[in-house]
C-alpha positions, 0 to 999 in steps of 0.5 A: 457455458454453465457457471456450475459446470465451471465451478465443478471444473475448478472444484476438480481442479482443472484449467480454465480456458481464457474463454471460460474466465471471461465468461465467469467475470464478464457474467458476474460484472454483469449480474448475470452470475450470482453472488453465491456462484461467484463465492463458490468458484472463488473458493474452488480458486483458493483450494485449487488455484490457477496456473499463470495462463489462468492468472493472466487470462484474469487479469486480463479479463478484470481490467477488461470489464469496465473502462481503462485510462489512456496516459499515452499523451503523458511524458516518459515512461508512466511507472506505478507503486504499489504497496500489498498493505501495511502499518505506517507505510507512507512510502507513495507520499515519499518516493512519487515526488522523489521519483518526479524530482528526477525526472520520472512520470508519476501516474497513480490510482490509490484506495483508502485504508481498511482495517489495520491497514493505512491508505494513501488517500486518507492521508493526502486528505489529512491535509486541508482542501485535498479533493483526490476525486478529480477528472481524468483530464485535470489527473493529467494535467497536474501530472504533465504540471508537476511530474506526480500525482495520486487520486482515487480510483475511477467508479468505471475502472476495473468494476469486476475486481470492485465486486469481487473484492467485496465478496472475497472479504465477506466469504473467506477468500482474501488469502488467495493468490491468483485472486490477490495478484490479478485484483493488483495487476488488473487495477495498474493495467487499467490505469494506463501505466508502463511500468510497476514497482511492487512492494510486497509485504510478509509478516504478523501486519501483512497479508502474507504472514510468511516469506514463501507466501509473499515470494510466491505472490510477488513471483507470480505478480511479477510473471503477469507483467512479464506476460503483459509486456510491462516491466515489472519489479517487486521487492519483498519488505518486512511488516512485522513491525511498522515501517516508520514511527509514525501510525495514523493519517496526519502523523504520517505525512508528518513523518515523509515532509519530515524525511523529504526535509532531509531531517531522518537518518539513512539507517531509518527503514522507511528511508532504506525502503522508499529509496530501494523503491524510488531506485527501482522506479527511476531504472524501470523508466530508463532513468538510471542504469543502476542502482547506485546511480539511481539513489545519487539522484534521489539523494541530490533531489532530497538534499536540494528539497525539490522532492519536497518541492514537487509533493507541495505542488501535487498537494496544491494543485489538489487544492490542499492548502501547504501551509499544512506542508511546512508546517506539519505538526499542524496536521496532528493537533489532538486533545491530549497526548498520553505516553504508552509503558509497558510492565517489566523490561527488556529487549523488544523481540517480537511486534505485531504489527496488525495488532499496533495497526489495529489500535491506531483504528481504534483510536479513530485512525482507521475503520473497520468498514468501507462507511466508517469516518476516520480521524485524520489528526489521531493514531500513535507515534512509537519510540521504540523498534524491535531489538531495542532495549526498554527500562521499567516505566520507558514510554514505547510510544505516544498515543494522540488522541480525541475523544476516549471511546475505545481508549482501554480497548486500544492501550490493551490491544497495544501493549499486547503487540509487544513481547520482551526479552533478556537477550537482545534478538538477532537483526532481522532485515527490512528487506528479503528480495528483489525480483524481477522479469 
């Protein structure tokens, strides 16, 4: 085989065979495909897409390229959460002890934020002592110990979808598909889990800005599992404005102990998100036949703080120190606070929520390269959410901050998320659909 034939065969359209895919991964894994090879199949995929034989046979390719972890040994039916991206969104920290609380297994590799969008390891290590590099063997010990458990993903796993993540944000090809669903499901694969709980995220914070996008996504993510005999759910969320308050490291395990105490109304969406996430996982591990069922448990398992229990646990056992974690507000310890108005008022109609995303970063929250350092304590608290109304001279929200570099920028770059009305707008829902195999 050529690679350039098989770049001329996608340009054309055409079905690869599994064999031709595994010779285009294996060969750029391997260095034998160069990088301007690689961008233009990668292109040819975004114009042309694949079929799902196509899609799965790269997946399967991609979680085949370096090492894959066995959990085997673990209790139960190891289940995985995993979120497309988005701004405030502190699910995992939520519904991974929760989930544990009821007797679920727990296993996950997470990333770190880029651009406008929070990872789930910088905000473990928001809290002091974290290390969330740890052995495979420790990984597993601590989830056999207490049930959950998050680190960073392996050097080894999945080294082909590590490159041609890299090459994808440098050559335009983020916003494909069958690119998109195969560097997701391949990662779960690789690490050895059973059972995937997707949230999959549309709006202005989102990758996929529009509802058909992220059903189509989700569909497709959804039908690799089918194929792979791993039971599979994703639940399409809203991203148009942040999940919780909260944006910013520290500010957001602030906010899931504080809805792990039991102290944020069930009407918050972050609590209707993380319990429909931690439902799904609970009946995908064969805990709970239903739904209703399901929450009952997650409910009992909030009101009787072993969620919270089982988050201390996981935190300490990463050697974070939990005394971060009952007191949390320690977490976000800044220089100074400066409340955020708008000019006129009305009702919040529309957020962009990439550009609120975007001002946390620029505060020190997030980073715009893989290299940058981040800030755990600062980022912004909102007050507001859409269809509320604001008076003349009401904060939205609070900015925390160290340092003023980019303050301007940010407050700019802010104010300009939001537009105002005179008729409140209509409810927009948090969640669009469920779908399953």
């Amino acid at each position: 085989m050529r690679m350039v034939d098989l770049i001329e065969k996608k340009r054309l359209g055409r079905e690869h065979t599994k064999e031709e895919i595994g010779f285009i991964v294996n060969g750029f894994a391997a260095g034998d495909v160069p990088d301007y090879q690689m961008s233009a199949w990668m292109m040819a995929v975004c114009f042309m897409g694949m079929s799902e034989r196509e899609t799965s046979a790269l997946t399967m390719a991609m979680k085949d390229s370096g090492d894959t972890v066995d959990l085997s040994d673990l209790p139960g039916v190891k289940v995985d959460k995993h979120s497309t991206g988005g701004v405030g969104d502190t699910t995992t920290l939520v519904v991974g002890p929760l989930v544990a609380a009821c007797g679920g297994t727990v296993a996950k590799m997470s990333g770190r934020g880029l651009g406008h969008t929070g990872g789930t390891l910088d905000k473990l290590e928001s809290v002091p002592g974290v290390k969330t590099s740890v052995s495979i063997d420790r990984f597993k010990e601590i989830v056999k110990e207490t049930g959950v458990c998050v680190i960073g993903q392996s050097e080894g796993l999945v080294p082909a979808d590590q490159k041609m993540y890299a090459l994808r944000d440098v050559t335009s090809t983020v916003q494909s598909i069958p690119l998109i669903a195969s560097s997701v499901m391949s990662k779960k694969l690789a690490a050895g889990t059973d059972a995937i709980v997707l949230d999959v995220k549309t709006g202005s914070g989102a990758f996929m800005q529009t509802l058909a996008e992220a059903r189509l996504l989700a569909r497709t993510m959804v039908k690799i599992g089918a194929l792979l005999n791993k039971k599979t759910v994703a639940i399409i969320t809203d991203m148009n404005q942040p999940l919780g308050l909260s944006v910013g490291n520290g500010l957001e395990v602030k906010e899931a102990v504080e809805l792990l105490s039991g102290k944020i109304e069930e009407s918050y969406p972050l609590y209707e998100v993380c319990m429909l996430l931690a439902s799904h996982m609970l009946m995908v591990s064969g805990l709970a036949p239903t739904e209703a069922y399901a929450r009952e448990r997650l409910k009992h398992a909030l009101a009787s703080g072993e969620g919270l229990r089982r988050l201390k646990c996981m935190i300490e056992a990463l050697g974070g120190d939990t005394a971060y974690i009952d007191a949390p507000e320690l977490l976000c310890q800044v220089e100074r606070k400066l409340s955020v108005t708008l000019e006129g008022e009305g009702y919040i109609s529309a957020m962009d929520a990439e550009r609120i995303g975007i001002a946390a970063q620029m505060l020190g929250a997030g980073r715009e390269k893989k290299t940058d350092p981040i800030d755990h304590a600062v980022g912004l608290v909102m007050h507001k959410r859409m269809g509320n109304r604001v008076e003349k001279g009401e904060p939205v929200a609070t900015f925390y901050v160290n340092g003023a570099e980019r303050l301007d920028e940010a407050l700019a770059m802010f104010k300009s998320a939001f537009r105002l009305s005179a008729v409140k707008p209509p409810h927009a829902p948090m969640v669009y659909d469920v779908i399953t195999n």
